[in-house]
N, C-alpha and C positions, 0 to 999 in steps of 0.2 A: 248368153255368152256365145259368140262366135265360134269360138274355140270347140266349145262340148259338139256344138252342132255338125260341124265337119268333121270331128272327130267319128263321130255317128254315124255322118255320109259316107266314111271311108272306110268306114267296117261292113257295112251293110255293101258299098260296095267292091269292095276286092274279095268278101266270100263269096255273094251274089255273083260274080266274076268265075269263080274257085267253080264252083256248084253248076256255073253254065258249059263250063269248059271238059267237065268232066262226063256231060251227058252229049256232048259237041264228040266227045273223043271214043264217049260210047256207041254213037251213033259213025262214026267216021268207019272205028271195027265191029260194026255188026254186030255190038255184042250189048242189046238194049239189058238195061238193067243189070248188070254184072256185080258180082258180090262186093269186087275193088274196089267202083265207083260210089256203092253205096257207103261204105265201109267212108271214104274220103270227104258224101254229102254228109251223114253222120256228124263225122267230125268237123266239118264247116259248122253246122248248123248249133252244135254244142258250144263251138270257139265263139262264133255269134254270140248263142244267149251269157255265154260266163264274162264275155267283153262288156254286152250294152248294160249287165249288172255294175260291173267296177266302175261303167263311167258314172254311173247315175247314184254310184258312193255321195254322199254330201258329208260325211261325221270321218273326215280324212285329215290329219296336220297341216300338211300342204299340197293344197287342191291343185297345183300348177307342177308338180315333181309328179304326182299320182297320174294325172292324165297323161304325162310324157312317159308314164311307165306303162301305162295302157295302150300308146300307139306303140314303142317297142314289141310289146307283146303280140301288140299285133303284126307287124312285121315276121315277129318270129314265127310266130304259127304257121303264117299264111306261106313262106318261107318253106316252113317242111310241109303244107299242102299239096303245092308246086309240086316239089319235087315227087310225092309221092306218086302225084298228076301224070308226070313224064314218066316215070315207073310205068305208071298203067297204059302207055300208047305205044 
């Protein structure tokens, strides 16, 4: 299915994104490794594994409502990643 597969590519890539931008911003102030930034990759990286789990659900009602509730999620997450992102710069 098309569908699962970019679904995959678009989690992998908007935290991969999250995660580059935040060592981009740590790097921009000087401030390698910072508790914030890690504290931000942390939570990408956990959003990550708890995402590519729910897509790879198969024992779900309806497999086509579930993945649209797993790209909202992911929205929302990545959503307040951002934002916590621009906090940190």
């Amino acid at each position: 299915m098309a569908n699962i597969r970019d679904l995959k590519k678009d989690i992998n890539y908007v935290l991969g994104d999250i995660i580059e931008a935040v060592y981009v911003v740590d790097a921009a102030n000087n401030k390698q490794d910072s508790k914030e930034g890690a504290k931000i990759i942390d939570s990408a990286i956990t959003t990550f594994d708890e995402l590519i789990v729910k897509v790879n659900q198969r024992k779900v009602e309806n497999r086509k409502t579930h993945l649209k509730s797993v790209r909202g999620e992911l929205e929302k997450k990545s959503k307040a990643l951002v934002d916590q992102l621009n906090k940190l710069s």
